[in-house]
PLY file of the C-alpha trace (Angstrom):
ply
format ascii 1.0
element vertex 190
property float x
property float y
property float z
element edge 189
property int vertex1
property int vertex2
end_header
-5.40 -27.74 -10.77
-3.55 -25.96 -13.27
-5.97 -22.69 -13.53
-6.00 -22.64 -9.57
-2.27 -22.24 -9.68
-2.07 -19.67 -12.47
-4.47 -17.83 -10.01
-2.46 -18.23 -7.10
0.56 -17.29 -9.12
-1.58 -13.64 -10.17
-2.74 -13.25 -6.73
1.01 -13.42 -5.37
2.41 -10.97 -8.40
-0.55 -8.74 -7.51
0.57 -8.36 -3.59
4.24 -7.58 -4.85
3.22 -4.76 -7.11
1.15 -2.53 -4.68
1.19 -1.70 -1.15
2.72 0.56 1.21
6.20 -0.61 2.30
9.60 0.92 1.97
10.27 -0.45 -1.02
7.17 0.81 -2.90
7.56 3.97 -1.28
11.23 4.07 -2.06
12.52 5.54 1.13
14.73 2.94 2.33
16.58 -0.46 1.63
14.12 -3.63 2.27
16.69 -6.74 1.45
15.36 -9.41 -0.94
17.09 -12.06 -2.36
15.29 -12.91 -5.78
15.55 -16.48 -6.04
17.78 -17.44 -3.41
20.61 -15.50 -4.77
23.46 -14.52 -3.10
24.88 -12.14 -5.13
22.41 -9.13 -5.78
22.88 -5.84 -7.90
20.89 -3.07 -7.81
20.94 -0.43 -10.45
19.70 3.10 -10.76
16.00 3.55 -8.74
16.64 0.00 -7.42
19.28 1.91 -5.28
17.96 2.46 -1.62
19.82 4.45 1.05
20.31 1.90 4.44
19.67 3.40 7.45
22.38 4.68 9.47
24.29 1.84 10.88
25.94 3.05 14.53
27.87 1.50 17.37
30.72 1.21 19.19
33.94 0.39 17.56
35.21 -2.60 18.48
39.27 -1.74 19.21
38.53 1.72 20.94
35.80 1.09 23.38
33.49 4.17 23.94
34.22 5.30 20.66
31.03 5.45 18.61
31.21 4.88 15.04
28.36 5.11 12.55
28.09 4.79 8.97
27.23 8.85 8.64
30.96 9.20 8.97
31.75 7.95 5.54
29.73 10.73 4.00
30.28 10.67 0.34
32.48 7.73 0.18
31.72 4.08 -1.52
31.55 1.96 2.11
31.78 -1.79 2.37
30.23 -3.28 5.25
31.15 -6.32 6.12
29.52 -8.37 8.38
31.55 -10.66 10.81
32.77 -12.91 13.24
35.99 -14.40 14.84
34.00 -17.45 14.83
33.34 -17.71 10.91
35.87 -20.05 9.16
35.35 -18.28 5.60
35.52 -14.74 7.54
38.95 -15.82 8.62
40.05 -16.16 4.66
38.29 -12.82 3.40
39.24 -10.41 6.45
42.81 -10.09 4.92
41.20 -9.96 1.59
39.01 -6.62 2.74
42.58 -5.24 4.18
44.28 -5.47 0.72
41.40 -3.99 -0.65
41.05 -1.03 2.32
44.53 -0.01 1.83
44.54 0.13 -2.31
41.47 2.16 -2.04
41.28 4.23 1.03
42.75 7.27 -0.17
40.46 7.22 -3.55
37.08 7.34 -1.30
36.22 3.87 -0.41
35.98 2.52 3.00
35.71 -0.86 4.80
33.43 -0.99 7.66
33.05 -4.24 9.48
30.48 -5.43 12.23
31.58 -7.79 14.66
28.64 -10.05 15.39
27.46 -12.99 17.65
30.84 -12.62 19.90
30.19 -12.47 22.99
33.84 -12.23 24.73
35.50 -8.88 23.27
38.77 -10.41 23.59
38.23 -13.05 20.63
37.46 -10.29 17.90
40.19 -7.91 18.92
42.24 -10.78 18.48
41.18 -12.19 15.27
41.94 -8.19 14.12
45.03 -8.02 15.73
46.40 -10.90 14.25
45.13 -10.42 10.86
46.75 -7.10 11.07
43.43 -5.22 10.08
43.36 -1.45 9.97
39.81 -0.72 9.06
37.18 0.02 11.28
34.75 -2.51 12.55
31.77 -2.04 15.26
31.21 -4.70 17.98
27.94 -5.64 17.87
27.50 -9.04 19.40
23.48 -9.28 19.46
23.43 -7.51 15.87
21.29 -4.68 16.88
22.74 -2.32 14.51
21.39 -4.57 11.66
17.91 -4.26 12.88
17.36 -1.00 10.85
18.06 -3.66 7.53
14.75 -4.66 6.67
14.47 -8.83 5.50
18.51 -8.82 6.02
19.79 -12.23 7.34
21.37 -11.61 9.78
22.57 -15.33 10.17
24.07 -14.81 6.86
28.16 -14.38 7.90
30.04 -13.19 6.00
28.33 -11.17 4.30
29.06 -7.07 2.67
26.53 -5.11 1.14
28.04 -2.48 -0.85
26.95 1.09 -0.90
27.67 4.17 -3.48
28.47 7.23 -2.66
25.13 8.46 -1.25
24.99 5.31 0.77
22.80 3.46 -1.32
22.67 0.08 -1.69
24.22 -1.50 -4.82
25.31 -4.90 -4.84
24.86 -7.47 -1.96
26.89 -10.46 -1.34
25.87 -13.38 0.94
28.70 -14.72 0.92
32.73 -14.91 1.53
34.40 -12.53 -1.44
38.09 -12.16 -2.73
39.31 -8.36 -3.35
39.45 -9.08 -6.92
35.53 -9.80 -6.74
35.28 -6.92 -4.82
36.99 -4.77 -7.30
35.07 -4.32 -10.16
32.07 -3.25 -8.24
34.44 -0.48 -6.66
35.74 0.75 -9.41
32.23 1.36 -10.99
31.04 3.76 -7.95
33.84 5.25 -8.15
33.38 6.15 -11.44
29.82 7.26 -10.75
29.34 10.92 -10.64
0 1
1 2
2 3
3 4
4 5
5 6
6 7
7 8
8 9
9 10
10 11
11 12
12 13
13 14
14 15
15 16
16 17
17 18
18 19
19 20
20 21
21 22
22 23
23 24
24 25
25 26
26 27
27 28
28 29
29 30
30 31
31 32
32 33
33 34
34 35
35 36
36 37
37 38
38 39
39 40
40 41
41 42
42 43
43 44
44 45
45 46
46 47
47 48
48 49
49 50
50 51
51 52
52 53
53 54
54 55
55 56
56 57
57 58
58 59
59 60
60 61
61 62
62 63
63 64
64 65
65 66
66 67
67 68
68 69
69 70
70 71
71 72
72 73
73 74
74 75
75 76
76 77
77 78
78 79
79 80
80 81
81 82
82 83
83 84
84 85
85 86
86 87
87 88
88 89
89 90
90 91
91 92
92 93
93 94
94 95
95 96
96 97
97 98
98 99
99 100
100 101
101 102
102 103
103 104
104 105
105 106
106 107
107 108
108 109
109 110
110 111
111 112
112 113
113 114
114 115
115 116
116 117
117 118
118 119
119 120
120 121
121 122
122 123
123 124
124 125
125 126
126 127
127 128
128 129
129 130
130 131
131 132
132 133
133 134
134 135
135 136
136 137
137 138
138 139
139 140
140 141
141 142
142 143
143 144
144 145
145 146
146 147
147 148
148 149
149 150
150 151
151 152
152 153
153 154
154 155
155 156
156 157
157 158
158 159
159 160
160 161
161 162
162 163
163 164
164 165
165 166
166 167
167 168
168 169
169 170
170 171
171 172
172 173
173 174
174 175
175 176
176 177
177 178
178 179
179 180
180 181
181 182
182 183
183 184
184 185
185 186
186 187
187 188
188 189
């Protein structure tokens, strides 16, 4: 029993270190979350560019807004809903963080999801009193480019550097001061 498990385990290694997908090829971000984790970094060729996220923005309607905009600037996207009890405690979180950053090249970029009445997320920003941009997306189509992402994980950011590549993931709600660090270090970046 044992040696048919050790063989299992080498057949299983052996199909993650070849093949042709996006991650082997290294063209694009393929989400994984080693061991359940919900916070994930990614460091130097781990870095993947995501695919450019677009739709329309969710307080201008037929405004278009896509992640191509933030050329050259560290973007958080965060994904949310008006729905999500621990999105209502980070939104104002993301603000604080948006307006101590915005003019040093970071930018917030939220994704309203699974709302289906307009009204309730314009609300929820309204009231909150957030300034960044955020694209209404109710059926999460402009997450479909995000290989493996779950998208029933909410909240959620994934963090991108400069070139729009993938850093550090989190799965869950965040405080600025979590947030922070990670910032500051692509910033730094050159």
């Amino acid at each position: 029993m044992r040696r048919l498990a050790i063989a299992a385990a080498l057949l299983v290694l052996a199909g993650c270190s070849t093949g042709t997908d996006a991650v082997v090829r290294g063209t694009e971000f393929d989400f994984v979350a080693p061991g359940g984790k919900l916070e994930i970094v990614y460091d130097g060729a781990d870095r993947k560019p995501l695919p450019d996220i677009t739709g329309e923005s969710l307080l201008e309607q037929g405004k278009q807004i896509k992640l191509s905009d933030y050329a050259g600037k560290v973007v958080l996207v965060n994904i949310w809903g008006a729905w999500c009890g621990p999105c209502r405690s980070e939104a104002p979180e993301l603000e604080e963080l948006y307006k101590a950053y915005k003019d040093k090249g970071v930018q917030v970029l939220g994704i309203d999801v699974r709302d289906d009445a307009r009204s309730q997320p314009e609300d929820f920003m309204r009231d909150r009193g957030l300034t960044y941009p955020s694209i209404y997306d109710p059926g999460s189509r402009s997450l479909l480019g995000l290989k493996g992402y779950p998208r029933s994980a909410v909240p959620s950011t994934i963090i991108l550097d400069k070139q729009h590549r993938v850093a550090q993931v989190f799965l869950i709600a965040k405080l600025k001061s979590d947030f922070e660090p990670v910032v500051e270090r692509l910033l730094a970046e050159k």
